[in-house]
C-alpha positions in Angstrom: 143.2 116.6 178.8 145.6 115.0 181.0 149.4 114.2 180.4 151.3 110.9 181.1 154.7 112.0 182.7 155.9 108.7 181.8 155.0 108.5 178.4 154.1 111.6 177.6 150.6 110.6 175.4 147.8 113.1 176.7 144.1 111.6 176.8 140.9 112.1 178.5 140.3 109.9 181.3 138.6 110.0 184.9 140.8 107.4 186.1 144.1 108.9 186.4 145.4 105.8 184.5 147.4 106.3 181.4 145.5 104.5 178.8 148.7 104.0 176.3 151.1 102.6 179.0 149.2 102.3 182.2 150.7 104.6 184.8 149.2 105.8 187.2 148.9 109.7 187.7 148.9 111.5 190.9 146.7 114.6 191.5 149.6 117.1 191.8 150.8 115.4 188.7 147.4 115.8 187.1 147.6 119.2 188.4 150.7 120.7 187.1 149.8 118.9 183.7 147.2 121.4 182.8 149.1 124.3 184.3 152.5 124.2 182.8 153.8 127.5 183.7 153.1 126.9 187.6 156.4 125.6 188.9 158.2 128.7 187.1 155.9 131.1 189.0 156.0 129.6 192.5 159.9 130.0 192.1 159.7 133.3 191.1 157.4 134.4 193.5 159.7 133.0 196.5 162.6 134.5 195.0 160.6 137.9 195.3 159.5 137.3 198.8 163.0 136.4 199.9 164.9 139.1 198.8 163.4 141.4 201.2 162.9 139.3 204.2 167.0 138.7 204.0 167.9 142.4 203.9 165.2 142.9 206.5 167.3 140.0 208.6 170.8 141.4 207.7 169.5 145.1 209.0 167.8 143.6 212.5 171.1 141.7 212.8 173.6 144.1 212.2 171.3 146.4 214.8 171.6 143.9 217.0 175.2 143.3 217.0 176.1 146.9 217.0 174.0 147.5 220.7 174.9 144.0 221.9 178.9 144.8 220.9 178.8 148.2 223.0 176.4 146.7 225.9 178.8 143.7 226.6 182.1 144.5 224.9 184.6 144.7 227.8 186.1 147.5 229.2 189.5 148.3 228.8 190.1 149.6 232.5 189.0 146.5 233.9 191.6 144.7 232.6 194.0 147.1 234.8 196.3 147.6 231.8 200.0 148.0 232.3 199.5 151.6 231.0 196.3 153.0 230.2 196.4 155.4 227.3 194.6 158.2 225.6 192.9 155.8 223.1 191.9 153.3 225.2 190.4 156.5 227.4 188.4 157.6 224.4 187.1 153.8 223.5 185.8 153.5 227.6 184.4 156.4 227.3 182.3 155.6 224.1 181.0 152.6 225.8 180.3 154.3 229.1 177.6 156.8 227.4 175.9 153.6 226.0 175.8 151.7 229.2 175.0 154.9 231.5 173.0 157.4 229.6 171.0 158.2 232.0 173.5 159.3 234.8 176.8 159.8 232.4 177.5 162.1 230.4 180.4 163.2 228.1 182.2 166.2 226.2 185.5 168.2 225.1 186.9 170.9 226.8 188.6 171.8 224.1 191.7 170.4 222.0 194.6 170.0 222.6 198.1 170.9 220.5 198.5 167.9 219.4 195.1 167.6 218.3 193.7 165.7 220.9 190.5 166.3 223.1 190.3 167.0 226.3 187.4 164.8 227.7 185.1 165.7 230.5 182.8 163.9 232.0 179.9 164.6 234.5 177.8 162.2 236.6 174.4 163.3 237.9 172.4 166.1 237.5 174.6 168.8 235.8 172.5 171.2 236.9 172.6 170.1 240.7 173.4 172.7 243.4 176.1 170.6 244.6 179.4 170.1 242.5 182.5 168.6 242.6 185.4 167.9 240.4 187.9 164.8 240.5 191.1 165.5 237.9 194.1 163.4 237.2 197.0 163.1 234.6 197.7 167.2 234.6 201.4 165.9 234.9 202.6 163.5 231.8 204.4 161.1 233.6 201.9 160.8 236.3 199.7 158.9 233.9 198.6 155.8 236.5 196.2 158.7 238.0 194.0 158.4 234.4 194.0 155.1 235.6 192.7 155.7 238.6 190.2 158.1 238.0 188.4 156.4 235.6 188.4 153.0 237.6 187.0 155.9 240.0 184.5 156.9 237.7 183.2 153.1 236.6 182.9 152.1 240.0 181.2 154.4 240.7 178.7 153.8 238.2 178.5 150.2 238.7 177.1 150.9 242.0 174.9 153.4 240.7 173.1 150.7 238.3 173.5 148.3 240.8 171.4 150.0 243.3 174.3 149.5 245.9 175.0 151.5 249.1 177.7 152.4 250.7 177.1 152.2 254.5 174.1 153.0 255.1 173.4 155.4 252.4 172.8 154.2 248.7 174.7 155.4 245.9 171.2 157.2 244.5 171.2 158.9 247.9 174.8 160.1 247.6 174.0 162.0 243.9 171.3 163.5 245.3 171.2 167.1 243.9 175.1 166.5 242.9 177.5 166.3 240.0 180.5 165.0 240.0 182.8 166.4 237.0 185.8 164.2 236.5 188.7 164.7 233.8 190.6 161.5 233.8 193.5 162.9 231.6 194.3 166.8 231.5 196.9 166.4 229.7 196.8 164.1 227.2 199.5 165.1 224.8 202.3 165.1 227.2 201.0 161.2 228.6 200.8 160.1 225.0 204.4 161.3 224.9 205.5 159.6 228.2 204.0 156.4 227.4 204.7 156.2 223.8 208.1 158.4 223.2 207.9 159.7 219.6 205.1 157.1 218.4 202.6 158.9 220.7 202.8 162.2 218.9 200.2 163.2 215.9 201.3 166.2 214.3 204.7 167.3 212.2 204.6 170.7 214.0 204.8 168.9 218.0 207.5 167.0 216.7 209.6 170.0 215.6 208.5 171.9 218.7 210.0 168.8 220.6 212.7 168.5 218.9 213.7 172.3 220.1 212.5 172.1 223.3 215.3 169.2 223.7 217.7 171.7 222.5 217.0 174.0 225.0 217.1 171.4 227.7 220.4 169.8 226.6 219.1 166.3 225.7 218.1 164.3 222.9 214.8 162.8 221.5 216.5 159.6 220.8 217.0 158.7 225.0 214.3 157.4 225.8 214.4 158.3 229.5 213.8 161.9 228.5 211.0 161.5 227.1 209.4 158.7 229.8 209.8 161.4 231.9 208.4 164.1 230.2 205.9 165.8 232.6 204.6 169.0 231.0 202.0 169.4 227.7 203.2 169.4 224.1 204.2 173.0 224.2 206.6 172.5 227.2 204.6 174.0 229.5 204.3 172.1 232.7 200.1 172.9 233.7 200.3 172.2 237.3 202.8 175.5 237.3 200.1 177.5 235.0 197.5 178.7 237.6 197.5 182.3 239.2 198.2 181.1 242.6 202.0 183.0 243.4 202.7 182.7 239.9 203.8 185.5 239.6 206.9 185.2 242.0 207.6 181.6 241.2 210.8 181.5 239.3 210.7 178.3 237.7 214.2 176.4 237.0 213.7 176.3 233.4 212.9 179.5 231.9 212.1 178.0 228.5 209.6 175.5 227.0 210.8 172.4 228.8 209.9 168.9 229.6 209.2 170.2 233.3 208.8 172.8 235.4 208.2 175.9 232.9 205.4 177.6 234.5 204.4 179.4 230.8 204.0 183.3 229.6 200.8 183.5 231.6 198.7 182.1 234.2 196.0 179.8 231.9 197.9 180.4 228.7 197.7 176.8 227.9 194.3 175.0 226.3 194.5 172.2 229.3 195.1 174.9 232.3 192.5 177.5 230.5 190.1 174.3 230.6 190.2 173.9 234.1 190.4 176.9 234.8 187.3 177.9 232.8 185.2 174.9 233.9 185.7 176.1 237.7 184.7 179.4 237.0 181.6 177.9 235.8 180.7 175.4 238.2 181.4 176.9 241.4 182.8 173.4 243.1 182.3 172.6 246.5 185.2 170.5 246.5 187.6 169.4 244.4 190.4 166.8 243.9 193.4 166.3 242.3 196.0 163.3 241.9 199.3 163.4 241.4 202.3 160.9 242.1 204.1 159.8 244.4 204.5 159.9 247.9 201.0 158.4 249.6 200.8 162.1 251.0 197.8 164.6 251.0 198.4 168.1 250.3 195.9 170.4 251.6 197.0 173.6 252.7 197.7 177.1 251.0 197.3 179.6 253.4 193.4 180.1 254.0 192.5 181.1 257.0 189.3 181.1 258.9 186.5 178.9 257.8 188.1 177.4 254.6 191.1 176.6 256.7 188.5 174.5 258.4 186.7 173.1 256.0 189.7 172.1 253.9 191.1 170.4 257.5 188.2 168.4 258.1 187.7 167.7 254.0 191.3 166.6 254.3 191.0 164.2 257.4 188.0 162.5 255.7 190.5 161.2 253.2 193.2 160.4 254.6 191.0 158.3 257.2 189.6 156.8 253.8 193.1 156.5 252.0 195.7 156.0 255.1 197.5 158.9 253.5 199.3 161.4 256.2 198.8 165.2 255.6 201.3 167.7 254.5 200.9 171.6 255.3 204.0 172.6 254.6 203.3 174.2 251.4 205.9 176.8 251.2 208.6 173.9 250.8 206.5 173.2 247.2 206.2 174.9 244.2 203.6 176.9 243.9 201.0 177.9 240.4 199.0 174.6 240.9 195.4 174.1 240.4 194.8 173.2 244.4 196.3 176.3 244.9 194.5 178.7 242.6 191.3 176.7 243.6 192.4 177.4 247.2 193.3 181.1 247.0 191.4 182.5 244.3 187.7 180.9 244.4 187.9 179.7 248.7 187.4 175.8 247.1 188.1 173.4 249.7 190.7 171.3 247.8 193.5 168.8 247.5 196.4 167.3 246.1 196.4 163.4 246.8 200.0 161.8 245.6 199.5 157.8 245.2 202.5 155.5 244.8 206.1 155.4 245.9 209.4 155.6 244.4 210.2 156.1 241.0 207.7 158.0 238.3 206.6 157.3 236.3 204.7 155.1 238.8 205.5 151.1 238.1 202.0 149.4 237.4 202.7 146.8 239.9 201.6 149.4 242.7 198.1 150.0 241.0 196.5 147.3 243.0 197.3 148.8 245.7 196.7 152.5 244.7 193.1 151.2 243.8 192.5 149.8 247.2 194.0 152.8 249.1 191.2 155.4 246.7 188.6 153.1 245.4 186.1 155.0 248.1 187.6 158.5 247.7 184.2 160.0 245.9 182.3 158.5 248.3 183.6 159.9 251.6 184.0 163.4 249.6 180.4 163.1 249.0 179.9 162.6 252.7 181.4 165.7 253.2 179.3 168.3 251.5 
């Protein structure tokens, strides 16, 4: 039986011609007449064969988004950012252990009092016979060394990916058997606290321990300029006075929990100093760097004699050929208790302090271009040196 879709009059007929009004029928048409239930069941049959092939879309796309957004989203540092701060240190750094698993690696030395992690990074083999370690940002207001320490460190790993040489040696060539360690901020509280004044700090209990650590020193939280130049951690301990290198007979100007220059109740008694001092013990560094501002000077000496006297000399000459820095020796007219020092004295490390910048500190940002271009091939003359 056939049905006219004009008329509606069903009949039997070969010709596909309606025999009460004449229309002609087409074979779908004849088709669908004798199944009536088939359009209702090809829709439904789509609509069960779409549902999963649009989730199964959503899924591959939100995969793809998520590796595409950490492979090309860009990099805060290489914006050169009027200040660089802990956050943007910790959102680099996520995106650097996507882009450079296989050399890059990253983890905490511990927290911080303000709750705050102290990042550490290593680049190479970790277990290499070769080590050294680059540090920055020990002292608060010093903060444009994080800067430069981890444009240091993505450089450096541009090249590596690249396949680049430096000179005549390529960049897979200078990691042989090597790890480099870097910390780009050691002290993260107390730049947090530079940069940001009162916004920069996390917890209830480093406000009120600010709050009486500006008692002590006879200022106020509200000027500003005390806390911009804030140089120690968030317990008032200035680090780069912490170490067990004439600590001892240092007697610091403070005496108290201040925002410089306290040198603590004990060599290593703060998290940040403990770190570094724990990580050295452990790694056995052939050399080691660290950066401070200002003065475009490079401290080098503490005493050694003999063959450390000169290997630190000659470590020392390679870069200050590299950076145009002069050298400084005269380390008495410094205070002592720094980590070059203890590195120097207490494990026979062949070790600086480079200062970048001039003037004022905190360091104005203007100066970075030219801090970068003075130490953008630091690591790689150090490397030429072991």
């Amino acid at each position: 039986m056939k049905k006219c879709s004009s008329c509606g009059a069903t009949y039997n007929d070969s010709t596909n011609f309606c025999s009460s009004c004449g229309t002609r029928l087409t074979a779908v048409s004849a088709q669908r007449s004798r199944h009536p239930g088939h359009k209702k069941k090809q829709h439904r049959l789509v609509g069960r064969l779409a549902v999963p092939a649009v989730v199964l879309i959503l899924v591959l796309s939100t995969v793809f988004i998520f590796f595409c957004r950490k492979e090309y989203k860009p990099l805060i540092i290489d914006h050169n950012p009027s200040i660089y701060t802990y956050e943007d240190l910790v959102s680099d750094t996520d995106l650097l252990k996507s882009r450079y698993s296989s050399v890059f690696s990253a983890d905490s030395l511990g927290e911080t009092a303000d709750g705050r992690q102290i990042l550490h990074f290593i680049i190479g083999n970790e277990d290499a016979s070769r080590k050294i370690l680059v540090n920055g940002g020990i002292h608060a207001r010093e903060y444009i060394t994080c800067q430069l320490v981890m444009k240091q460190t993505v450089s450096f790993l541009k090249h590596i990916k690249s396949g680049d040489s430096y000179g005549d040696i390529s960049y897979k060539d200078l990691l042989q058997d090597t790890a480099i360690h870097v910390i780009c901020m050691v002290n993260p509280d107390g730049v947090s606290i530079s940069q940001q004044g009162l916004d920069g700090v996390q917890t209830d209990t480093v406000r009120k321990n600010l709050e009486q650590i500006s008692q002590m020193d006879g200022a106020s939280l509200s000027d500003n300029d005390y806390l911009e130049q804030w140089k120690s951690n968030a317990n008032g301990v200035d680090l780069n006075r912490n170490f067990d290198a004439l600590w001892d007979s240092y007697a610091d100007p403070a005496g108290h929990p201040s925002a410089d220059h306290y040198k603590g109740t004990a060599p290593g008694c703060e998290a940040e100093s403990n770190a570094l001092i724990q990580l050295t013990l452990q790694e056995h560094f052939s050399r080691t760097i660290s950066y401070h501002t200002q003065g475009d000077v490079i401290y080098w000496y503490f005493g050694q004699e003999g063959s450390l006297y000169d290997q630190t000399l000659s470590f020392a000459n390679t870069i200050a050929a590299a950076t145009g820095y002069p050298l400084d020796a005269d380390y008495q007219a410094l205070d002592p208790a720094g980590y070059k020092d203890w590195a120097i004295l207490s494990q026979r490390i062949p070790s600086l302090t480079i200062e970048v910048g001039t003037g004022d500190t905190p360091v104005s940002p203007d100066q970075f271009e030219t801090i970068w271009e003075e130490n953008q091939f630091v690591w790689e003359e150090m490397l030429k040196t072991l």
